[in-house]
N, C-alpha and C positions, 0 to 999 in steps of 0.2 A: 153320341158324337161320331161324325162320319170319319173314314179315314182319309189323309190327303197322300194324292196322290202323285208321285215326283213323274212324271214323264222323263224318258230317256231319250238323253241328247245324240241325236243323228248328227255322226261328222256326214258331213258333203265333202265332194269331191275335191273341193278347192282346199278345204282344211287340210285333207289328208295332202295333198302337194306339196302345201305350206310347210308340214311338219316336216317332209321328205328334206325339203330346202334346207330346212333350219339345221337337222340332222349333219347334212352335207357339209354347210359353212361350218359349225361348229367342231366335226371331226379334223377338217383341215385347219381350223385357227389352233387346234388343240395340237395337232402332230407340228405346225410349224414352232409354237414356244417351245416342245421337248425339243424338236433338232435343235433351234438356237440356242437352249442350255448346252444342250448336250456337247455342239460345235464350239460354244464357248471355255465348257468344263476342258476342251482338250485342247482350245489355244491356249488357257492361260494356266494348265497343268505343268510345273517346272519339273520333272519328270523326265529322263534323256530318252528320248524315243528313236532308236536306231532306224537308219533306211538305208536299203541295199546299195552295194555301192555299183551294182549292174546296171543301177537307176537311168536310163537314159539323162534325164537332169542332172543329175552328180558328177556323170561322165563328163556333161557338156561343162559342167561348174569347172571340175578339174583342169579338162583342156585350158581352159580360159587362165587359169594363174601357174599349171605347171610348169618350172623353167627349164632347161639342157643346162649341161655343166657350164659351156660355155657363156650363158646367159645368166650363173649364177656368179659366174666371177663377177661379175658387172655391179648384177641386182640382188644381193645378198640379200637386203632390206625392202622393206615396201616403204621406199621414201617417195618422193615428189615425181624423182626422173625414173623410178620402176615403175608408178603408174601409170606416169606416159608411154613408157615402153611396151606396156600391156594393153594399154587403148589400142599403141599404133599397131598391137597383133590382131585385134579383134577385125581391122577395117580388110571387107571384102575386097579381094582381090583385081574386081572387077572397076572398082573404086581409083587405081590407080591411072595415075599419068602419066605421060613422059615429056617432060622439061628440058627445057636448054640446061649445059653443063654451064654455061657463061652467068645462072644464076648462084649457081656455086661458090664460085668463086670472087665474086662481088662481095660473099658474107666474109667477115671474118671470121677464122674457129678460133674455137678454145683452145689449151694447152692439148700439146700433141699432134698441133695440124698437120705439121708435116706428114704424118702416118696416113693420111685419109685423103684420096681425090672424089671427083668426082666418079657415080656409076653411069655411064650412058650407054648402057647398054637396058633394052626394053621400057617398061615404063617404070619410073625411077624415081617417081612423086607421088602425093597426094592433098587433098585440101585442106586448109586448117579446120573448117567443119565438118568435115567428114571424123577427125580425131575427134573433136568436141564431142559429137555423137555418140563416141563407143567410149569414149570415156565417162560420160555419164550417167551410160545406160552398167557399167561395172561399179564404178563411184559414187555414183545417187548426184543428184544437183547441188553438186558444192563448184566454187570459183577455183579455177588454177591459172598457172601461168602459162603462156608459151615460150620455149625454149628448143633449142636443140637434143638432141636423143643419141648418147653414142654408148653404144653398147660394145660390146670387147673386140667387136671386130667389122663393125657398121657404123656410119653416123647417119641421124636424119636432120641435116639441116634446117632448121625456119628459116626462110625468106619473108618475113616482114612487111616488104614494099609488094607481094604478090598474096600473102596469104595462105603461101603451100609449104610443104617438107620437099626438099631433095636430097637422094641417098647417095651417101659417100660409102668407097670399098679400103677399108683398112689395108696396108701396104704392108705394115710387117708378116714376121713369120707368126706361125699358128702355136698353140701349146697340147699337145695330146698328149699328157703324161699322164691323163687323172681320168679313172672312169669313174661313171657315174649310173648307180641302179637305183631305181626308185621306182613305187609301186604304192597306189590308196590305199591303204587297210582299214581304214573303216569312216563311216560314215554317218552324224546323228541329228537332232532337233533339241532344242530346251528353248523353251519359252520362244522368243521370236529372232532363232541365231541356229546357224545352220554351221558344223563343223568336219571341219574335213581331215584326216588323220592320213598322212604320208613317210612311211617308211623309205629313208635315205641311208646309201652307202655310198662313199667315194673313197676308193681303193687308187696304192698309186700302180699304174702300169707296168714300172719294171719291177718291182717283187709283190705285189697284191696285195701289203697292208694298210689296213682301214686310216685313212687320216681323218681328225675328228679336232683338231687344234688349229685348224686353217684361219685364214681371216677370211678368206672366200668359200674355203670347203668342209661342212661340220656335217658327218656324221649324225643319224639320228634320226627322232621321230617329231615330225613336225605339224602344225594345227592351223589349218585355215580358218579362219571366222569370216560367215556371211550374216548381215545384217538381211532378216525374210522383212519387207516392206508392197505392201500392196501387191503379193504374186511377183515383186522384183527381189533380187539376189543382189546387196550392197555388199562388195569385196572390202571387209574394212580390217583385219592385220593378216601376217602370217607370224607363227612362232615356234621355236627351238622349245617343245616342252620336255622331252628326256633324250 
């Protein structure tokens, strides 16, 4: 009985391409499942992952909610009229107007009016969309109201019938009894929340000890919470943790 004999199969040039191909797709389908584990493993890692707080972004975070003492007397809280207050800081400078003082005055104010005229000097307004804007873009898409903004030694009027803010200049005397040091110390990640850790001192002026029992001025170290959402930064409390 003869022996059979297997003939040896010739790749052709086209097979060998083929294969080259297959190689290629498969090495990249294969490296993108690892990274999407891997990017996954460290979003949903609850793990406190510290970031410098040289961060350019960190920086820009802080500016955006950091207050002055004078600003603190005010907005101790991150209530309704602090987060209008901090929209109305964010809006570009370039953004403003200058309105008649006569719209001013057509509003009634709140308790205190007498302390506040109007400011006609330069531009002295802005729009109520323009505030919508930066307030959403620190707040995420939730509804608020419009209102007036009077912070301890400013008001920002709503005009209603025009749709703008105009700026009133507080009339009384000033108070510079209290200073006020404060500095980030640190800065982290957990799960999808971004924290901001601000060391507070407010000493009084004339003998330099620390007050920490204020209703407006406490001592201490305080924690920002940002909600991380699609690459955006949701400003959602501040708090007194030691």
């Amino acid at each position: 009985m003869g022996k059979v004999r297997i003939k040896p199969r010739i790749i052709k040039k086209n097979d060998t391409k083929f294969i080259v191909i297959f190689l290629i797709v498969f090495i990249l389908a294969a490296t993108f499942i690892i990274y999407n584990i891997y990017d996954r493993e460290i979003k949903t890692d609850s793990h406190e992952q510290e970031v410098s707080i040289k961060n350019k972004k960190i920086k820009d975070l802080y500016n955006k909610v950091k207050l002055s003492k004078e600003e603190d007397f005010k907005f101790a809280e991150l209530n309704d009229e602090t987060k209008l207050y901090l929209a109305y800081r964010q809006i570009p400078k370039k953004k403003f107007l200058s309105s008649e003082c006569s719209l001013f005055s057509e509003v009634k104010l709140e308790k205190n009016n007498d302390l506040y005229m109007c400011d006609d000097k330069g531009n002295n307004s802005f729009k109520k969309e323009d505030l919508e804007e930066e307030y959403h873009k620190l707040f995420g898409d939730v509804f608020f109201k419009h209102k007036s903004i009077i912070s301890k030694y400013e008001i920002f009027k709503f005009v209603k019938s025009k749709d703008i803010y105009i700026k009133g200049k507080y009339l009384g005397g000033s108070d510079d009894v209290v200073i006020a040091t404060k500095r980030l110390v640190k800065a982290f990640k957990e799960d999808n929340k971004l924290y901001l850790l601000e060391s507070v001192n407010y000493t009084n002026k004339s003998d330099g000890k620390m007050i920490n029992n204020s209703k407006h001025y406490k001592s201490g170290t305080y924690k920002y919470t940002f909600k991380i959402k699609k690459n955006k930064y949701i400003y959602q409390k501040k708090e007194l943790i030691k």
